[in-house]
N, C-alpha and C positions, 0 to 999 in steps of 0.2 A: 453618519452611519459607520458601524461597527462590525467588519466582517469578520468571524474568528470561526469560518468552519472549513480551512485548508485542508483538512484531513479526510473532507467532505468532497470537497472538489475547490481548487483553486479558480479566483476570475484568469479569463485572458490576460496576458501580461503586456504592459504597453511595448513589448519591443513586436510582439505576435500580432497584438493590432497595427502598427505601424508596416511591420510588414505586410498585411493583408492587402492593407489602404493601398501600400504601393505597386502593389503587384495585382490588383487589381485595375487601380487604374492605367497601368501599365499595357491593357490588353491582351495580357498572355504572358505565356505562350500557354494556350489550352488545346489537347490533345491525347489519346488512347497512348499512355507513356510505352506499349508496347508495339503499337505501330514502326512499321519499316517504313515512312516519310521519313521529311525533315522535319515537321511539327513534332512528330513523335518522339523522336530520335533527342530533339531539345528536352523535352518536359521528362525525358528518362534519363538525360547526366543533368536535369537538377536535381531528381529525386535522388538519383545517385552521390550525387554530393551530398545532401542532407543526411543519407547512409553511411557514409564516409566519418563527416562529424557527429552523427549519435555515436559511430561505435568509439571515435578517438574522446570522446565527454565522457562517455561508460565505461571503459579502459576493455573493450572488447575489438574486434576484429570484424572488418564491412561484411564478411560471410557470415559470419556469426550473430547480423544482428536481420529478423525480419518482422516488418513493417505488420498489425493488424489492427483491429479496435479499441483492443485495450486490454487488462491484465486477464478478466474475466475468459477471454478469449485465448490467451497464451496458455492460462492455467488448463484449459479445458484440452486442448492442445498436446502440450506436455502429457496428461494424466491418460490420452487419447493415446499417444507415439509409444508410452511404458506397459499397460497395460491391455488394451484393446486386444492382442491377440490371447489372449484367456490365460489363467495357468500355465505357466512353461517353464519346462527345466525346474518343477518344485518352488517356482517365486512366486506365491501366494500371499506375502504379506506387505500392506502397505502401513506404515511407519507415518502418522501427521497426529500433530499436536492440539489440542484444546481448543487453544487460545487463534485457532487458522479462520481467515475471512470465509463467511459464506459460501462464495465461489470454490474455493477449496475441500471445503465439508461436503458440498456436494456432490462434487466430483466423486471424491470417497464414498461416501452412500452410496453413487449408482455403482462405482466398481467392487462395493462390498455384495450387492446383489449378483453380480456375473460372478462371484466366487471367489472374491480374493478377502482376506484379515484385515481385521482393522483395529490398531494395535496405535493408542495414546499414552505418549510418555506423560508421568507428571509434571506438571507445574507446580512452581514456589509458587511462596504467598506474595513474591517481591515481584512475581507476572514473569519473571524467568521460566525457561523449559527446565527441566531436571536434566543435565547431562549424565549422571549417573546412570539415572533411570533410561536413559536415550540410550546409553551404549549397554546396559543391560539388556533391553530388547535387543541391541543389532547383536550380541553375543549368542542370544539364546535364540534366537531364529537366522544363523551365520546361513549365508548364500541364499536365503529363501527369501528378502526381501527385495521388493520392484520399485519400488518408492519412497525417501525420505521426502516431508514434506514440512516444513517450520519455516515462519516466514521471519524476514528482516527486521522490520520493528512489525507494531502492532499498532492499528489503526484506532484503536480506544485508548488503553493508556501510553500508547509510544515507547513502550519500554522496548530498549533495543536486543535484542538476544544474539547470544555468542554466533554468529553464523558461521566466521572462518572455526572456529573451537567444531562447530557442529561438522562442516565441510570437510574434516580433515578426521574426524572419525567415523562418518561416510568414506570415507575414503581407502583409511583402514580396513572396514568391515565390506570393502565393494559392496556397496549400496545405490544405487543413484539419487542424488541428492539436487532437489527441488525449491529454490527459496524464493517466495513470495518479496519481492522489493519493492514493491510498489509506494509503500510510505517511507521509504527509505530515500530511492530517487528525489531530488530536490530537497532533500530536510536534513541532508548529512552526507559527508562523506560517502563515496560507492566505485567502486572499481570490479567490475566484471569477474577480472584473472584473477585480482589478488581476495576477492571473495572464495571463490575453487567452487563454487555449484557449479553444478551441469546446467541448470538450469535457471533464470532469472525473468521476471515481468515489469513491465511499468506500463502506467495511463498515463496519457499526454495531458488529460483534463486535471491531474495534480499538481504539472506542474507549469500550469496556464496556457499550454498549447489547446489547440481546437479539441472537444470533444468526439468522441469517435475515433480515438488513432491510440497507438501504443506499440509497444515493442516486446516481443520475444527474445531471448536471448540462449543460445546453446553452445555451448561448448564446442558439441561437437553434431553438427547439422545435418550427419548421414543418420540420425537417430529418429528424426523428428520422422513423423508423418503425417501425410495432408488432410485439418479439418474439415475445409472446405475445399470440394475440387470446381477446379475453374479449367482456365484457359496453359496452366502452368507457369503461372504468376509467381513471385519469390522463389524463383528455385523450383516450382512445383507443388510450394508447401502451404502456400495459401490462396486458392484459385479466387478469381476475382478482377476485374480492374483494379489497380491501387488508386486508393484515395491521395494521391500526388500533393497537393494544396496541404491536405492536415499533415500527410509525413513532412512536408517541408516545415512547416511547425513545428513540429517534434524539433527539430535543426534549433530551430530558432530559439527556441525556448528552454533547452536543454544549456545553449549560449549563455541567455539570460539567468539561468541558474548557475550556472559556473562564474559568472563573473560577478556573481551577487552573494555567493554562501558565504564572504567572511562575515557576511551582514547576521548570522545567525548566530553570532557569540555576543552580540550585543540584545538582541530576541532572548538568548538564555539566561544569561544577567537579568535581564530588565524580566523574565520569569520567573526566577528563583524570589526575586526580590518581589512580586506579587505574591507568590504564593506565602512566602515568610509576611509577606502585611495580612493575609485570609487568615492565616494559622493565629495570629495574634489577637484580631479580633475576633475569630469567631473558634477557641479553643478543640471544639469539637470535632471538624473539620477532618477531614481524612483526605490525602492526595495519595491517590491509587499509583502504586507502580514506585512513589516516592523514591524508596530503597534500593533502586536497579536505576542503571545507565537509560537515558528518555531521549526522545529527540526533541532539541532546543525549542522547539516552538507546542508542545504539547502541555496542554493539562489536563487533569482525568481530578475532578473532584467531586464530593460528598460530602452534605451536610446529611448527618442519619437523621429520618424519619420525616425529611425534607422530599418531597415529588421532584424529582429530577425535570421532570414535564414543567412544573410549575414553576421553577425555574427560569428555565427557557422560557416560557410565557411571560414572564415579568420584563426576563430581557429585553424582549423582543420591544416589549410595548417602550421599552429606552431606545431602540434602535440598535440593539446589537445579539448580534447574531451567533449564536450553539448549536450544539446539539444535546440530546441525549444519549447516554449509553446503548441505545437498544429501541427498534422500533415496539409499538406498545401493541394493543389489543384491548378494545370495548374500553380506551382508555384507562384502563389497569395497567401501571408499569409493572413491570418486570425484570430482575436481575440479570444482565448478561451471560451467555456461556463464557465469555474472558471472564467474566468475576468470579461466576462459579466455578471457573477452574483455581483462580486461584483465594478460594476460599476465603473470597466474603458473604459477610451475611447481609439478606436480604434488605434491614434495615439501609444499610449504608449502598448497596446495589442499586436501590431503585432508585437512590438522590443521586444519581451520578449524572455528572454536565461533564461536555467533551469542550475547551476550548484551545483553537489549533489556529497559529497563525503560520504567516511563510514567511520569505525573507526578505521580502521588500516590505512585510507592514509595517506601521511605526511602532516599535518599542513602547511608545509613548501611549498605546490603547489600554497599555494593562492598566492604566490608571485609572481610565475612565470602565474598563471592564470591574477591577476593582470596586470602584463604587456602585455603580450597579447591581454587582453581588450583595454588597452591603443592602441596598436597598431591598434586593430580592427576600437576603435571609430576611433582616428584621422582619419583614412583613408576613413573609410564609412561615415564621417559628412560630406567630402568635394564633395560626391556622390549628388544627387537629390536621394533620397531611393522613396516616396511617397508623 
């Protein structure tokens, strides 16, 4: 079996299960890590420790970093802390890109309904943001913007965007500047400070810790405001018991990615050299994003007039695992808002297959993914697809 949907959600990673095992059969210590005990008192300088090393792996600061579900949760958070108080001081506009996850866009929608702009720089065709166009908007609406929002890489084609480049004209234009990292975390290089957002996210389930955990990330933590109130849990900022067990994950696995990303320049090698075998046999072919900086273990392709759907069903039935660009509807694909930002046509949109591995898989899958592709086109070219 062939897993290649890291971008999707990574498995557990064997250093997370091993820790589980042990610390499970360990008996503890389990206890309300807020309690004023001595059980308590334990299971809150582990969690602390595990606070400790996410922010020294992230290149941030143990205040700067708090513990919730995952990015969907941070992002809502963040968009919650900048805007929630309505219109103020004329900052009416929020500034996000095309090419933003779900979570993101929606955020935007509800806060476009309370009254605030919503204002999309363009995208290249190479799935880059327009920086031009990016600092055009922050010029022409100077002091009235509440949020930049453009994320790190992109979770469909991986293409990486200029973030510091983006950060540092935010910064210029005093903007608050918001970057989605979530695929970035574990698939490349990432340093908090030397990124300059104010704001940053990751799921733990990317990068093999437990599901359900994640981290927020601020600059500057007098900013933030509490989504959920609780007990005055993180500071106040996220009420709740903490889920102690998955932050300690997060630890662990953050670990396992650090001591494992040289592994991803052998992953990008070993994918350049798949993609150059697709492009060869099958001439047509189109590798989205191709043209722009990718993270090492991504591929975003399209055989046009090929069901990206059908694809994946071919795989599957070899044992190996995709995705599609985009969930569907009455089983009609459909072209993604990434693509249609960056201006593809629908032909080549709807064939798109996502295959995303991490840093511990073998190099050596693309081979067999490779063929499998082979098997898939030859078979579905001789089909009517669309």
């Amino acid at each position: 079996m062939i897993y290649a949907d890291y971008n999707g959600s990574a498995p557990i990673c064997e250093d997370v299960k091993n820790y589980l095992i042990k610390r499970l059969n360990s008996n503890g210590p389990y206890s309300n890590p807020n309690a004023i005990h001595f059980m308590g008192g334990k299971v809150l300088m582990t969690m602390e420790k595990a606070r400790s090393e996410c922010a020294r792996i992230l290149g941030a600061m143990a205040h700067q970093i708090f513990f919730n579900s995952g990015s969907s949760e941070g992002i809502s958070q963040v968009f919650h802390s900048l805007l929630s108080d309505g219109v103020t001081k004329g900052k009416d506009i929020m500034i996000i890109s095309a090419i933003e996850h779900s979570a993101v866009v929606n955020a935007g929608l509800y806060f476009e309904k309370k009254g605030y702009k919503y204002l999309i720089p363009k995208t290249l065709e190479n799935g880059l943001v327009d920086i031009d166009d990016l600092e055009k908007l922050l010029k022409q609406n100077l002091e009235k913007v509440a949020i930049v929002s453009i994320m790190a890489a992109n979770n469909e084609t991986g293409v990486i965007q200029p973030y510091k480049e983006i950060a540092l004209l935010c910064q210029k234009y005093h903007a608050p500047y918001f970057s989605d990292t979530t695929q970035l975390v574990g698939k490349g290089p990432f340093n908090f400070q030397e990124c300059m957002a104010d704001y940053a996210v990751m799921s733990g389930h990317k990068i093999g810790a437990l599901t359900g955990t994640g981290i927020l990330m601020a600059k500057d933590p007098s900013t933030l405001k509490s989504l959920i109130f609780g007990g005055g849990q993180e500071k106040g900022l996220r009420g709740g018991t903490q889920n102690y067990i998955g932050n300690e994950t997060l630890a662990v696995a953050l670990t396992h990615m650090q001591n494992n990303i040289s592994k991803l320049e052998d992953i990008r090698l070993k994918r350049l050299e798949f993609e150059a075998k697709l492009k060869k046999e099958f001439p047509a072919i189109v590798i989205l994003g191709e043209k722009a900086s990718r993270l090492a273990s991504t591929t975003f392709v399209s055989y046009p007039k090929i069901h990206g759907q059908g694809v994946q069903i071919e795989l599957e039935s070899q044992n190996i695992f995709v995705t599609t660009s985009s969930a569907c509807s009455d089983n009609e694909p459909v072209t993604s808002k990434v693509l249609k930002a960056m201006n593809v046509s629908d032909d080549i949109g709807r064939g798109a297959i996502r295959i995303s591995l991490g840093p511990c898989s073998n190099p050596e899958s693309y081979d067999n993914i490779f063929q499998g592709m082979c098997n898939a086109y030859k078979k579905l070219s001789k089909i009517k697809s669309f």
